[in-house]
C-alpha positions in Angstrom: 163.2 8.2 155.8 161.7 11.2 157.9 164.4 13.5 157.1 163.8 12.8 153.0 160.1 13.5 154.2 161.2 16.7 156.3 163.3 17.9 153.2 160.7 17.7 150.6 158.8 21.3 151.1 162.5 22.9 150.8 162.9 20.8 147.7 159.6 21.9 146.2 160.4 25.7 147.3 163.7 25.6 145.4 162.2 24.0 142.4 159.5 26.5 142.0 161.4 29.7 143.4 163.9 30.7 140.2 165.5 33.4 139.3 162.9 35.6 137.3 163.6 35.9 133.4 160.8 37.9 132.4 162.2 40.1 130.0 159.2 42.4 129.5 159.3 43.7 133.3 161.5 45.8 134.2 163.5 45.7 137.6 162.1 48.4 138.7 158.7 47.5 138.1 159.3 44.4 139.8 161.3 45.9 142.4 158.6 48.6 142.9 157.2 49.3 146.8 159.8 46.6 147.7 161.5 47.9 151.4 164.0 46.5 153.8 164.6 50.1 156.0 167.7 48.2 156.4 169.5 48.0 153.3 168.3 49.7 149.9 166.8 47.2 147.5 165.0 49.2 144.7 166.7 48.6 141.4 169.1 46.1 142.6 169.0 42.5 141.7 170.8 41.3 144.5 169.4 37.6 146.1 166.3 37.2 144.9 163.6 34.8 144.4 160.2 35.0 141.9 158.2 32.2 141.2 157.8 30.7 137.6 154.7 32.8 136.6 156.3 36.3 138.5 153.2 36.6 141.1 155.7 36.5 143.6 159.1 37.6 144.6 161.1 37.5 147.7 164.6 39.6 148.2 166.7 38.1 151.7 168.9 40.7 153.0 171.2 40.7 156.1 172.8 44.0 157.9 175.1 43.1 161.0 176.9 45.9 162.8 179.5 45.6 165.1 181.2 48.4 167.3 183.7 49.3 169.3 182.8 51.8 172.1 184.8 54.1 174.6 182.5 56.3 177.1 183.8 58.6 179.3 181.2 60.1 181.8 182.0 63.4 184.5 181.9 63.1 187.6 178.4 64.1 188.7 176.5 61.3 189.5 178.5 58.8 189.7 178.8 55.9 192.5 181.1 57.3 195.5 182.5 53.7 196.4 183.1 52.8 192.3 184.3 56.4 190.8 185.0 55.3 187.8 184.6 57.8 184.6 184.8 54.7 182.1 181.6 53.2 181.7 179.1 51.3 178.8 182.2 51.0 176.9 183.8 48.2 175.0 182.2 46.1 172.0 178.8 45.3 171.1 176.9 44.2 168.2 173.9 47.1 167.8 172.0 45.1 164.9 172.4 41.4 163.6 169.4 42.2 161.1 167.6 39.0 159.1 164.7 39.9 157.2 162.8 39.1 153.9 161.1 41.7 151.8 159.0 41.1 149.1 156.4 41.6 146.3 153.1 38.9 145.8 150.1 38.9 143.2 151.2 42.7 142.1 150.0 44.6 144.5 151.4 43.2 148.0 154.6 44.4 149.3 155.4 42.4 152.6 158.7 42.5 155.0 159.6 40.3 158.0 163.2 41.4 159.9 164.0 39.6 163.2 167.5 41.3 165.0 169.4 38.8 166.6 171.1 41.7 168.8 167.8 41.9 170.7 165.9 40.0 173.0 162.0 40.0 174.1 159.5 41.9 172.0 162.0 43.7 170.6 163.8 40.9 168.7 160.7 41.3 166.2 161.9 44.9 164.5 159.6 45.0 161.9 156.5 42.7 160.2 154.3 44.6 158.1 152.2 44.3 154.8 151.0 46.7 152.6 148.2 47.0 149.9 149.4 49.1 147.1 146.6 50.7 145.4 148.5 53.2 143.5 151.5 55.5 144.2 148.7 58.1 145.9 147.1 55.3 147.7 148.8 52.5 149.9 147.8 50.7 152.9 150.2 49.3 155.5 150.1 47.3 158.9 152.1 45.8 161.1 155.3 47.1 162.8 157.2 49.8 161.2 158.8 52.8 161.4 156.2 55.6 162.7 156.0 59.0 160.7 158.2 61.3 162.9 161.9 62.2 162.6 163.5 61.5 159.5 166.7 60.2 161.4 164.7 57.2 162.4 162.9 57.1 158.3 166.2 57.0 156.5 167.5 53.2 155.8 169.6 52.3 159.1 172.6 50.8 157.0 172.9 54.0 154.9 173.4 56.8 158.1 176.0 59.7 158.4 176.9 59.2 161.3 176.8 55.3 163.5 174.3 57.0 166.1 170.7 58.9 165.8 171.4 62.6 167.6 171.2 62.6 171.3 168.2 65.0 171.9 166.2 62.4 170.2 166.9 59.1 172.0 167.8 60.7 175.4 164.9 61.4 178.3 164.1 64.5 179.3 164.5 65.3 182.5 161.3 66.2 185.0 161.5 67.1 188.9 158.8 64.5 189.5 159.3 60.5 190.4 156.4 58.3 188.2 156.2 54.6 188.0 157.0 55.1 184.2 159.7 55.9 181.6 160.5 59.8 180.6 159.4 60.3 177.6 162.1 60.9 174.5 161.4 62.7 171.2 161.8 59.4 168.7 158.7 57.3 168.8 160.5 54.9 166.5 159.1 51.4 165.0 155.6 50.7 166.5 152.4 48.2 165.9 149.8 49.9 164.2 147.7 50.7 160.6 148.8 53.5 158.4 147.9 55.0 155.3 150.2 56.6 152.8 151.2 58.1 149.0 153.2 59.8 146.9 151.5 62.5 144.8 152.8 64.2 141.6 155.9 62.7 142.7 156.4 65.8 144.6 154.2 65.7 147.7 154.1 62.4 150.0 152.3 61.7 153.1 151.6 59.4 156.0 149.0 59.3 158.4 148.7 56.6 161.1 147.3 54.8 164.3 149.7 53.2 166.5 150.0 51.6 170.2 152.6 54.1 170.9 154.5 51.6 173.4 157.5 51.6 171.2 159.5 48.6 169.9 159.8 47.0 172.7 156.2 45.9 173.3 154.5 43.5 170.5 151.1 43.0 172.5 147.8 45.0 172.5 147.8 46.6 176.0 146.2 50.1 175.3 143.6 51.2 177.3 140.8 54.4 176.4 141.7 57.9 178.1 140.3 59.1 181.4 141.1 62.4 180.2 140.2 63.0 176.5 136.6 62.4 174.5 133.4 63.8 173.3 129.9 63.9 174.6 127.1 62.7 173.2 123.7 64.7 173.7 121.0 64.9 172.1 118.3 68.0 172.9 120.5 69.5 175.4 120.8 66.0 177.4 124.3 64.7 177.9 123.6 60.9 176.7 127.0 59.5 176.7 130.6 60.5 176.9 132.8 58.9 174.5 136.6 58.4 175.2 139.1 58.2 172.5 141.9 55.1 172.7 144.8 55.9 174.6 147.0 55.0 171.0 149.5 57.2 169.5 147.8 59.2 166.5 150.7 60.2 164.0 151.2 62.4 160.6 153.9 63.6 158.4 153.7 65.5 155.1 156.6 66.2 152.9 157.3 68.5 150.1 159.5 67.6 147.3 160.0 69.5 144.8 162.7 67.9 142.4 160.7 64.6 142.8 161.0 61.3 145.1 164.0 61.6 147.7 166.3 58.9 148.6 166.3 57.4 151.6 169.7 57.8 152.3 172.3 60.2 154.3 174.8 60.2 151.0 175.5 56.7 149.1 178.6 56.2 147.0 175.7 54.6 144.8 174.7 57.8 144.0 176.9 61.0 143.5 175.3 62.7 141.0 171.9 64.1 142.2 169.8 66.9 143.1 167.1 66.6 145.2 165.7 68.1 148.0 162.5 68.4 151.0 161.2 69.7 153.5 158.5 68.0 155.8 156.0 68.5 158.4 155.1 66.1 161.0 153.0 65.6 163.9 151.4 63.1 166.3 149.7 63.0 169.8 150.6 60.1 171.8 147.1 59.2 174.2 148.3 58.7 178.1 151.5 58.0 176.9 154.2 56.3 179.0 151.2 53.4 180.9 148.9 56.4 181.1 150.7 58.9 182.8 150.7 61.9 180.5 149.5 62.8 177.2 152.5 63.7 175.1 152.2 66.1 171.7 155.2 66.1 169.1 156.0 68.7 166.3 158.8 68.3 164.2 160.1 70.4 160.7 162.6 68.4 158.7 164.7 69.3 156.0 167.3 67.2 153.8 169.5 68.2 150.7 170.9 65.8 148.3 173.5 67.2 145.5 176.2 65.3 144.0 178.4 64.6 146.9 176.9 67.0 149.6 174.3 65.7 151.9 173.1 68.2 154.1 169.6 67.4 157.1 168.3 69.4 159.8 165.3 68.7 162.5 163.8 70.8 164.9 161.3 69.2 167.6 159.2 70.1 170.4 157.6 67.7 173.0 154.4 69.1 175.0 154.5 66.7 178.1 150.8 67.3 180.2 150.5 64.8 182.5 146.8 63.0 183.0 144.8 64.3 185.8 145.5 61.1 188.1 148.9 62.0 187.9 147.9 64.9 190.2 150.4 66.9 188.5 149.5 70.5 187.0 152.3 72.1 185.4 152.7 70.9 181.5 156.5 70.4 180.5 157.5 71.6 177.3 161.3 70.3 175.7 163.0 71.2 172.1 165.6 69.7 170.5 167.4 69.2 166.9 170.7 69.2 165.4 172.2 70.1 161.3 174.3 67.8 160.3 176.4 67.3 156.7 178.4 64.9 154.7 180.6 65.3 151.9 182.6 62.6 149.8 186.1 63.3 149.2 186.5 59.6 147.2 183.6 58.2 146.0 184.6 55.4 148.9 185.4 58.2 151.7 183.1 60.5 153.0 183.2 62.9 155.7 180.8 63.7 158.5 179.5 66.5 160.9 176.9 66.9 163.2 175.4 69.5 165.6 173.2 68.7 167.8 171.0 71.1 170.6 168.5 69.7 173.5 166.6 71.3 175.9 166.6 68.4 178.2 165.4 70.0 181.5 162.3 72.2 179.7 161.9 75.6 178.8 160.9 76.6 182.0 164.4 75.8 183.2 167.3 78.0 182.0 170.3 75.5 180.2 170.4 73.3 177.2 172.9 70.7 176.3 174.9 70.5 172.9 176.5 67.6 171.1 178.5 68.2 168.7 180.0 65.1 166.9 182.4 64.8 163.8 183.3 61.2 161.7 183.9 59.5 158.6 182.7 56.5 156.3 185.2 54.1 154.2 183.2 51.7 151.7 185.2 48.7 151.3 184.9 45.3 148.8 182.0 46.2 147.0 180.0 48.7 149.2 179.2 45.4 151.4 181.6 46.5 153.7 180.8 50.1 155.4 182.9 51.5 158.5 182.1 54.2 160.3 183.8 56.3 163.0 182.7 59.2 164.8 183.4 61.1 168.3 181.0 63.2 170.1 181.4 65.7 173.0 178.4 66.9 175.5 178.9 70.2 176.6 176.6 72.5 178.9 175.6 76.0 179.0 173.2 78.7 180.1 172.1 76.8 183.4 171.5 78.8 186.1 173.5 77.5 188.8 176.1 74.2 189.4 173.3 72.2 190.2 171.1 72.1 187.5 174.0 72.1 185.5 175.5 68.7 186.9 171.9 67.2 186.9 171.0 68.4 183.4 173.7 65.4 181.6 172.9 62.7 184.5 173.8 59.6 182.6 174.8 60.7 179.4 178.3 60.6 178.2 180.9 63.5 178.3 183.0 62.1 175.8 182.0 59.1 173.6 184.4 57.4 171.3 182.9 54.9 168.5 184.1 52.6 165.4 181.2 50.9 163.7 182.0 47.9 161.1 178.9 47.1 159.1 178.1 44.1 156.9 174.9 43.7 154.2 173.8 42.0 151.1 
């Protein structure tokens, strides 16, 4: 008897949840604002649920990506009783992605993804709802992707290559020991409140507040800044002295011309296009790193879409000042950024190249790292299927001497080797 009881509110949700049959709406208008990050699912009808009057839909998805890895590190660096050159190598499962998007009342989008590949705080990757106003206006909080580096803002199942460039998830290296991570150039999905549009179909922007503790961290443990504020005063009397939160303050503005811009690195979906952008972005991330320095980002973007050509480029720069309790007065200042292309011989085979350049050790020091990385993508049964390959070689030059050389790549890969198979509906 109490499991009839326990199965009667999935009864009732599959009696009310059909298949939508509303012939007057239009996918797309139903589809509209509807985002997974993970899979595209504008215009496709896919899995989908919409209650009997339409005030509500909801799309499942599913990406799971499985890999094959071979690492092969020099030998600076590595343990003198164990010298072993193989390392982090062997097979993993990146992303085992579940997640509902979906549309309620007309103008709520919503999307809830948990990644079974993760553990902690992390294992949430996204949970956000949005208020769409208009296409100029829309509201969204939650955890999602933050407005910087269009590697991280294209739809994860729909990359060239099976792994963001180097110079954005690596740390930079700093002569200094601090109870806190180096900082990297991705900031990546975040908690926070941003606000968003798409204007003339040509110009779209996104300006934001986040924690700025990364994906990793789900809980509100910001504090304000020792370092940064403004003073109140009134007749020449300083009255108060106002810090600002010690949050991660992010924009990006992009330009596009030939309208809207997919969100994808080349899709046999979509061969015959012409589209193109370019965007700014920006954000300041408030005692950064459990408060121990306050990190600036710049980065210029640009992405080509014609036919069967992809082509992107990013440039970045990371100002790293660290906060006066650090007791630290230099300020560090990194670059990094890579071009990378695709081209689809068969509308099921396309091919892949990527160069990528970071400044790892600062400007101040002479010698930058380079990655340059080549691979391939074979749609099978469908475009469900999708499997990737790529190899990638670090090479050094321009240090000043063998030292900073062999220090510049400590625990980064010399060689890496890497076959991705990748499921989604």
């Amino acid at each position: 008897m109490k499991k009839r009881i326990i199965l009667l509110p999935f009864l009732f949700l599959a009696l009310t949840m059909v298949q939508a049959q509303d012939s007057s709406t239009s996918l797309t208008d139903r589809n509209k604002y509807i985002e997974s990050g993970v899979i595209p699912l504008e215009n496709k009808k896919g899995f989908n649920f919409d209650t009997r009057v339409g005030d509500i839909t909801l799309k499942p998805f599913v990406l799971v990506q499985a890999s094959g890895k071979l690492n092969y590190y020099d030998d600076e660096g590595l343990d003198l009783a164990d010298q072993d050159n193989i390392a982090n190598s062997g097979f993993e499962v990146g992303n085992a992605l579940l997640g509902i998007a979906g549309k309620a009342f007309g103008k709520l989008t919503f999307n809830l993804t948990l990644n079974a590949a993760q553990s902690g705080d992390a294992l949430l990757q996204q949970a956000w709802v949005e208020y769409n106003v208009k296409d100029e206006l829309r509201f969204r909080v939650g955890k999602f992707k933050t407005p910087f580096a269009q590697a991280y803002l294209v739809t994860l199942g729909e990359t060239l290559l099976p792994t963001v460039p180097l110079s954005l998830t690596a740390p930079v290296n700093i002569p200094y020991s601090l109870n806190s991570v180096n900082p990297n150039f991705a900031t990546g999905f975040d908690l926070g409140v941003q606000v968003q549009g798409l204007i003339h179909n040509q110009w779209e922007y996104r300006v934001g507040i986040f924690n700025g503790t990364g994906i990793s961290v789900n809980g509100a443990k910001k504090t304000l800044s020792d370092n940064l504020g403004f003073p109140i005063s009134f007749r020449g009397k300083q009255l108060a002295y106002i810090r600002i939160p010690s949050l991660l303050y992010a924009a990006r503005l992009a330009y596009m011309p030939k309208g809207n811009v997919a969100t994808h690195q080349g899709s046999p979906n979509d061969l015959n296009n012409d589209k193109w952008l370019i965007a700014l972005s920006a954000s300041y991330n408030v005692e950064a790193n459990w408060q121990a320095s306050n990190d600036l980002r710049l980065g210029l973007e640009f992405s080509r879409l014609i036919n069967r050509w992809y082509f992107g480029a990013e440039a970045y720069y990371l100002n790293m000042k660290f906060v006066k309790r650090q007791q630290i007065a230099p300020l560090y200042q990194f670059l990094g950024g890579y071009v990378q292309g695709g081209y689809f011989v068969t509308p099921k085979i396309q091919l892949a190249a990527r160069y990528d350049l970071f400044d790892r050790n600062s400007i101040r020091i002479d010698g930058y790292l380079n990655a340059p990385a080549v691979g391939f993508n074979y749609y099978l049964a469908g475009y469900n299927l999708k499997l990737q390959a790529m190899y990638q070689y670090l090479g050094k030059w321009g240090h000043s001497d063998q030292i900073e050389r062999d220090n510049d790549d400590m625990g980064l890969a010399q060689h890496s080797v890497q076959a991705m198979l990748q499921f989604s509906f």
